[in-house]
ZAZA-25833 format. One record per atom (N, C-alpha, C): atom name; residue in one letter; x, y, z; residue number from 1; chain. Coordinates in steps of 0.2 Angstrom, whole numbers. Layout:
BEGIN
<"CA","A",<X,Y,Z>,NUM,"A"> ...
***
This chain:
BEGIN
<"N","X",<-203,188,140>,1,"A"> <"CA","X",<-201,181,142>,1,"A"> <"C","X",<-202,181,150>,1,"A"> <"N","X",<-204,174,153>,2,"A"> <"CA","X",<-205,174,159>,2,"A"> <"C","X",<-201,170,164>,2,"A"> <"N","X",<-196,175,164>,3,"A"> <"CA","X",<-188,170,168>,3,"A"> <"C","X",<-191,166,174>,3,"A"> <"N","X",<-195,168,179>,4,"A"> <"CA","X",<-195,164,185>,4,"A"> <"C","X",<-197,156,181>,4,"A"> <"N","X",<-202,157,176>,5,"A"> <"CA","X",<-205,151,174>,5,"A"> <"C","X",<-199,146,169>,5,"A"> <"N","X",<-193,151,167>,6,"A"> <"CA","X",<-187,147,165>,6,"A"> <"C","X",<-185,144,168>,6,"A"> <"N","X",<-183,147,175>,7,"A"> <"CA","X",<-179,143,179>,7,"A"> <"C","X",<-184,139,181>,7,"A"> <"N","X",<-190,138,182>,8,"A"> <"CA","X",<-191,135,188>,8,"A"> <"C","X",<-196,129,185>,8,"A"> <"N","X",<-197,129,179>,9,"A"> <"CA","X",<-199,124,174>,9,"A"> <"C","X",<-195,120,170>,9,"A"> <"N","X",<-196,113,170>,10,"A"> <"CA","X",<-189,109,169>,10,"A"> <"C","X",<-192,108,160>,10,"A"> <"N","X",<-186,109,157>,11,"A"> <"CA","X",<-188,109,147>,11,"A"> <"C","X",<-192,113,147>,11,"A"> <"N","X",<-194,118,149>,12,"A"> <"CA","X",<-200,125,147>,12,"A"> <"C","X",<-202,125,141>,12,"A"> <"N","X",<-196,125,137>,13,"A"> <"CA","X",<-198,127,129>,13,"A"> <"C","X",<-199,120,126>,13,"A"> <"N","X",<-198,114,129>,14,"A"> <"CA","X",<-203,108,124>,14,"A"> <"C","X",<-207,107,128>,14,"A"> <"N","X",<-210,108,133>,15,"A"> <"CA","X",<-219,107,135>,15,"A"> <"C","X",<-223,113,130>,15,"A"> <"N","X",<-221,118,130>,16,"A"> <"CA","X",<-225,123,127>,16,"A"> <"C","X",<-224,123,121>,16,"A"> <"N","X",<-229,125,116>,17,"A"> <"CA","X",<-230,123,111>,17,"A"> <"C","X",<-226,127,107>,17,"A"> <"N","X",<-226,124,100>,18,"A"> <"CA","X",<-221,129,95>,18,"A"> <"C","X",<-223,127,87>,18,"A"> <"N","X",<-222,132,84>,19,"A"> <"CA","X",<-223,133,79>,19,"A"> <"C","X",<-215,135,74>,19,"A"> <"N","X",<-213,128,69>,20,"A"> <"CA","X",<-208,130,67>,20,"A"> <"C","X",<-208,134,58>,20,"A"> <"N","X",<-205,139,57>,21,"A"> <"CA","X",<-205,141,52>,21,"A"> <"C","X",<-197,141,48>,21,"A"> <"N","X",<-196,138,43>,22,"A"> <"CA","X",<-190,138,39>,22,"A"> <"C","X",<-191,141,34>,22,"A"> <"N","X",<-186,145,32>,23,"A"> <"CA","X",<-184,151,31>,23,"A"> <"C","X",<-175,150,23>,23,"A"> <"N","X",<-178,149,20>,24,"A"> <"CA","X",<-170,149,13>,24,"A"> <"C","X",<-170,154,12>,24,"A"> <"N","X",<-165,158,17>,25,"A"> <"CA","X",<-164,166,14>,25,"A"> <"C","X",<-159,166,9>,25,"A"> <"N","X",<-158,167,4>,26,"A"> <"CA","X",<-151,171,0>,26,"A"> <"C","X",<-148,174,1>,26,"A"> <"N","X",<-150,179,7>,27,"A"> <"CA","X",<-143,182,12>,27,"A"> <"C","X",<-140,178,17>,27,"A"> <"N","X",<-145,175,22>,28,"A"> <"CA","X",<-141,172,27>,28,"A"> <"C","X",<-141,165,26>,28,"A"> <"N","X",<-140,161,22>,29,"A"> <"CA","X",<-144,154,21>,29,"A"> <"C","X",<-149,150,25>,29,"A"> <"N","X",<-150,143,26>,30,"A"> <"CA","X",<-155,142,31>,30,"A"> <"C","X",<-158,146,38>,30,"A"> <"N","X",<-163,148,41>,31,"A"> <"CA","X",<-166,153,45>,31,"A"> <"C","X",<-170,148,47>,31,"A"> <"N","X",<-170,144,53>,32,"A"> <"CA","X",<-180,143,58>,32,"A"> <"C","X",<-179,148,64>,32,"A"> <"N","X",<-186,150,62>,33,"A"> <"CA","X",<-190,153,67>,33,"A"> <"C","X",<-195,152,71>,33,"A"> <"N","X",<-194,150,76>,34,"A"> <"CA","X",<-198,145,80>,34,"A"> <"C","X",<-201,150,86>,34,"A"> <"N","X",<-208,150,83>,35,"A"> <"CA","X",<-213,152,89>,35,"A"> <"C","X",<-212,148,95>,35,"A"> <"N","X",<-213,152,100>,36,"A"> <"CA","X",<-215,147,106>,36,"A"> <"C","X",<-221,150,111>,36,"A"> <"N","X",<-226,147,112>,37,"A"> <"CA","X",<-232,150,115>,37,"A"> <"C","X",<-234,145,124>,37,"A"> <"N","X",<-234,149,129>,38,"A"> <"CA","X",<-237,145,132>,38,"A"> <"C","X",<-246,140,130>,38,"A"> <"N","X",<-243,132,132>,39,"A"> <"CA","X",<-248,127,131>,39,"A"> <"C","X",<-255,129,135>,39,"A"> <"N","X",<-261,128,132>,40,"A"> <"CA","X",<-267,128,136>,40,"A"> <"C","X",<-268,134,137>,40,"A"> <"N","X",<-263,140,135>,41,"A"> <"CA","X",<-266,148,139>,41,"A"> <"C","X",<-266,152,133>,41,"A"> <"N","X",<-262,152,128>,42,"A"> <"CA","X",<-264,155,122>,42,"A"> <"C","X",<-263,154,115>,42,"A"> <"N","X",<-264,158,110>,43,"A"> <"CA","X",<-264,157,104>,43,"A"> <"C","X",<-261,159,97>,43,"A"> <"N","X",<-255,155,96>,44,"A"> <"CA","X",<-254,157,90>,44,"A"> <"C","X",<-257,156,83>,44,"A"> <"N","X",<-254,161,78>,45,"A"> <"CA","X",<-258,161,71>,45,"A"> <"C","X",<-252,162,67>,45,"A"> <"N","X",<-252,161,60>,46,"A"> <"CA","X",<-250,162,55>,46,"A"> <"C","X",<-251,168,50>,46,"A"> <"N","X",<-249,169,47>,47,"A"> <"CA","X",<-251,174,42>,47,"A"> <"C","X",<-252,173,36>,47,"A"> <"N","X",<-247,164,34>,48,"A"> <"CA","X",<-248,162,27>,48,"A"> <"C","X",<-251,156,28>,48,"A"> <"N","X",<-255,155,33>,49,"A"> <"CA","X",<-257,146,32>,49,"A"> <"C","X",<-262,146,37>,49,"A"> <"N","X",<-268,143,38>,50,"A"> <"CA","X",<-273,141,41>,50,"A"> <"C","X",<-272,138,46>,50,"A"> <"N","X",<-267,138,51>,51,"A"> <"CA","X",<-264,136,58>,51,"A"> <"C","X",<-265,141,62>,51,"A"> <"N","X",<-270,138,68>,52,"A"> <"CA","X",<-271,140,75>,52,"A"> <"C","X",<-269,137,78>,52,"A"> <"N","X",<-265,137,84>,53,"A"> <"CA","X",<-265,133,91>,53,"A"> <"C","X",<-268,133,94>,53,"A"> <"N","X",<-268,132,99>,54,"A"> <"CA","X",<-274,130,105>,54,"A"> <"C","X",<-280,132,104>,54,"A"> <"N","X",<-283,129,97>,55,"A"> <"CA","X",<-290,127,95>,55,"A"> <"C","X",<-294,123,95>,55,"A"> <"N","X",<-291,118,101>,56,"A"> <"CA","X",<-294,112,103>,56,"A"> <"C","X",<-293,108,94>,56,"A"> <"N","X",<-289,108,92>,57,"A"> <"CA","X",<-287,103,89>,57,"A"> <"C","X",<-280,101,88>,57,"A"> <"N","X",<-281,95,87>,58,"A"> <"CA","X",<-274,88,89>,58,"A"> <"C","X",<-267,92,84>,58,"A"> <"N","X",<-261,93,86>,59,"A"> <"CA","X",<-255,96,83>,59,"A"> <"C","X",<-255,92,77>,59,"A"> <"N","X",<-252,97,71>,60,"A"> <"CA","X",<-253,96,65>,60,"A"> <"C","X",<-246,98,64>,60,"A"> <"N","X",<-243,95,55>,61,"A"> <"CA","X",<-237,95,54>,61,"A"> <"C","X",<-241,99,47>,61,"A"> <"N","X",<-242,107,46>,62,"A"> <"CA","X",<-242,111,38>,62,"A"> <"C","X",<-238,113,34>,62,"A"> <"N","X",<-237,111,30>,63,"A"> <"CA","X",<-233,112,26>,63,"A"> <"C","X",<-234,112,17>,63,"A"> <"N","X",<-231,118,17>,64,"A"> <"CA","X",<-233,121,11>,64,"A"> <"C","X",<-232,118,4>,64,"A"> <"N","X",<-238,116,-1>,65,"A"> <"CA","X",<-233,113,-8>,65,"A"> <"C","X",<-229,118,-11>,65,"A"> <"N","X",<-230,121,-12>,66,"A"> <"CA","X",<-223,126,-16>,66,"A"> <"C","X",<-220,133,-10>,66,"A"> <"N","X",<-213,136,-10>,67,"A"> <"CA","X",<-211,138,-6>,67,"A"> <"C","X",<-217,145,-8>,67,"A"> <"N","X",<-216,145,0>,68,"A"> <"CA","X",<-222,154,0>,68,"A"> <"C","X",<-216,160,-1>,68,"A"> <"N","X",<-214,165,-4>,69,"A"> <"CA","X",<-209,172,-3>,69,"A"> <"C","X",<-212,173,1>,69,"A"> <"N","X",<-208,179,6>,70,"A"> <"CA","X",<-207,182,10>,70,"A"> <"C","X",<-203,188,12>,70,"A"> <"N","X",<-205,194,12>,71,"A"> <"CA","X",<-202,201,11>,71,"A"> <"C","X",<-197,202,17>,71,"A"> <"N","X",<-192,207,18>,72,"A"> <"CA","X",<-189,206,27>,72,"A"> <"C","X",<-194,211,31>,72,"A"> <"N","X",<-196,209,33>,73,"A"> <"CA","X",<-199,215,39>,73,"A"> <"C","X",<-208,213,38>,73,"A"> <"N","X",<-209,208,32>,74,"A"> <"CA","X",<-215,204,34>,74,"A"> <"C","X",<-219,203,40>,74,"A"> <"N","X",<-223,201,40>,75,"A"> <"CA","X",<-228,196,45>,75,"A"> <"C","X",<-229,187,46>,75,"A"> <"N","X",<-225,186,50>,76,"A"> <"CA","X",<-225,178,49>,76,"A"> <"C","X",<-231,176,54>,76,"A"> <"N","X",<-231,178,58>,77,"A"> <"CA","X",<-236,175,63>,77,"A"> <"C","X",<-238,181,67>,77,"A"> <"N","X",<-244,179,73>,78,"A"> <"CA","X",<-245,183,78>,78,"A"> <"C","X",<-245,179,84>,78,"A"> <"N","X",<-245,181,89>,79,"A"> <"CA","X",<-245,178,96>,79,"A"> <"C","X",<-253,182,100>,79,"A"> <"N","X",<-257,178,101>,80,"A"> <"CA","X",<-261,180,106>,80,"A"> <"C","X",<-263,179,115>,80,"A"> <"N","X",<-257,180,117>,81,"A"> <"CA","X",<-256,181,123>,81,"A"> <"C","X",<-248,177,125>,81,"A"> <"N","X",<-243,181,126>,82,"A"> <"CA","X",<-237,179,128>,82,"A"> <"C","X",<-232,177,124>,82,"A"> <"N","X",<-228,177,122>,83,"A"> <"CA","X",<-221,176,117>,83,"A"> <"C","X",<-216,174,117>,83,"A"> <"N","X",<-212,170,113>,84,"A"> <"CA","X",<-204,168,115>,84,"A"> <"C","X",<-202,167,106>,84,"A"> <"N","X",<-199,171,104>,85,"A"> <"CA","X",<-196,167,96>,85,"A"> <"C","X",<-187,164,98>,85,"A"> <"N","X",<-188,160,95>,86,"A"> <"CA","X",<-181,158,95>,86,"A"> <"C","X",<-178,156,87>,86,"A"> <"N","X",<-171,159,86>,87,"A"> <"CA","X",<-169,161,80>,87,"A"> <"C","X",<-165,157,78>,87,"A"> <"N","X",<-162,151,72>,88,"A"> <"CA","X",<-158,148,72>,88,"A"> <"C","X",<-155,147,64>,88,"A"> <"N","X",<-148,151,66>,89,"A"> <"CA","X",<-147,153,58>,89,"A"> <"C","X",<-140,149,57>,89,"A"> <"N","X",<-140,146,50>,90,"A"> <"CA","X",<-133,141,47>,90,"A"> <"C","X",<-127,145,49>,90,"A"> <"N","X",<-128,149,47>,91,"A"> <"CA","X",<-120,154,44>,91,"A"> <"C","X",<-116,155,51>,91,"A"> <"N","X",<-110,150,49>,92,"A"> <"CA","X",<-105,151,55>,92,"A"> <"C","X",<-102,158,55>,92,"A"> <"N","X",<-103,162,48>,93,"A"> <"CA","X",<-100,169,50>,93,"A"> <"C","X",<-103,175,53>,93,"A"> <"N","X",<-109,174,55>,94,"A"> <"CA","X",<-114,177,58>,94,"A"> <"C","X",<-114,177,65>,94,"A"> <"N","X",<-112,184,70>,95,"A"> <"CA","X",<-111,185,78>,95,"A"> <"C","X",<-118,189,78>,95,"A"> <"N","X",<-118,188,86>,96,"A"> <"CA","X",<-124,191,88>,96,"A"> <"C","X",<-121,198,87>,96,"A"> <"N","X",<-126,204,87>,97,"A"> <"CA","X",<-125,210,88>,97,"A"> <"C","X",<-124,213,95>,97,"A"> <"N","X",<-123,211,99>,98,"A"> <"CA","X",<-121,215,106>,98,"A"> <"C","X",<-128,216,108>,98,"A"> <"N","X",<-132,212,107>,99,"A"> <"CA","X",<-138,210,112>,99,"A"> <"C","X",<-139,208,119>,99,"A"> <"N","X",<-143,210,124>,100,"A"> <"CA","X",<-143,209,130>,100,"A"> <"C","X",<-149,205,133>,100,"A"> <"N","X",<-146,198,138>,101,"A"> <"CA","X",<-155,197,135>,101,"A"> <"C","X",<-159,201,141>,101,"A"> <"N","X",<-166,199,138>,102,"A"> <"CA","X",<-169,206,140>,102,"A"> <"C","X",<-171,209,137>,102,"A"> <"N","X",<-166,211,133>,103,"A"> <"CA","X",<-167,220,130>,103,"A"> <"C","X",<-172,219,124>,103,"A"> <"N","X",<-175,226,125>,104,"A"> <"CA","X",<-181,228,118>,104,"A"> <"C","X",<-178,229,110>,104,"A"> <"N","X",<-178,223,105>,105,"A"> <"CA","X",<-177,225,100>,105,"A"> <"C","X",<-181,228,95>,105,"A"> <"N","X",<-181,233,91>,106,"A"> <"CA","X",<-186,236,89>,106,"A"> <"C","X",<-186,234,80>,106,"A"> <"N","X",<-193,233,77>,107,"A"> <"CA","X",<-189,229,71>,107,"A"> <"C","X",<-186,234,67>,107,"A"> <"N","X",<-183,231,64>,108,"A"> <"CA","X",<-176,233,58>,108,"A"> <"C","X",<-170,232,60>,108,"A"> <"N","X",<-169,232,68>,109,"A"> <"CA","X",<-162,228,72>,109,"A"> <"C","X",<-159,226,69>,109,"A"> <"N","X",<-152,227,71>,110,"A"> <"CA","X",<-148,222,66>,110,"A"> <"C","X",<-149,215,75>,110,"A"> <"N","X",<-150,210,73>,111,"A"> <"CA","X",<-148,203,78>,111,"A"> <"C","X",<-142,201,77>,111,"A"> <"N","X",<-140,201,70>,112,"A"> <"CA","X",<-131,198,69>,112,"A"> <"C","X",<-128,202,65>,112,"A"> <"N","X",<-122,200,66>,113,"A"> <"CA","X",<-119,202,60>,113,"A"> <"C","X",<-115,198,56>,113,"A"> <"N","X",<-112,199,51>,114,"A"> <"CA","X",<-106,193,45>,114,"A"> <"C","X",<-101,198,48>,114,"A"> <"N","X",<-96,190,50>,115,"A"> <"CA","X",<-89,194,51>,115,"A"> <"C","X",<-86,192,44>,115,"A"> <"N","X",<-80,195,43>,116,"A"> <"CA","X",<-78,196,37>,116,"A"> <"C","X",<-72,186,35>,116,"A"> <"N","X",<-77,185,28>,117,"A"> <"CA","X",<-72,177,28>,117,"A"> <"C","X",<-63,179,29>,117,"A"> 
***
């Protein structure tokens, strides 16, 4: 992630483009996960759907007829050239795991935890 350009760019994350993905998990209830790529410089793809960005065509709303499954540790998407996910989960009992920002998660991390009801 590119801090100078957070600070120093006003709403960063709504001029550059994004690609939202939701998520009905059965462990954590609602999940979006929301690409963000910079606009005009690079290119995101999907894994389950026919969606490129910055393919010189007009933003699209895709959306699937029937829900797609999805394993943990899947492929949702890729990024081709620079990156930002931003995670947005229902469950009030769910804390961050003592993450820094910055820091390198490697996948299988735990990002939250359930505190106990």
């Amino acid at each position: 992630m590119n801090g100078l350009a957070i600070r120093h760019v006003n709403s960063l994350f709504a001029v550059n483009e994004r690609v939202s993905i939701l998520i009905d998990s059965p462990e954590f209830g609602p999940v979006a996960v929301i690409m963000v790529g910079a606009a005009n410089v690079g290119r995101m793809s999907l894994s389950f759907a026919d969606l490129v960005t910055n393919s010189g065509q007009p933003g699209a709303l895709v959306q699937a007829k029937a829900p797609i499954p999805i394993a943990r540790g899947q492929e949702l998407g890729a990024f081709n050239l620079g990156s930002t996910v931003v995670l947005l989960v229902a469950d009030p009992r769910l804390q961050p795991a003592g993450l820094t920002s910055g820091q390198f998660v490697p996948m299988g991390s735990p990002l939250w935890r359930r505190t106990p009801a």
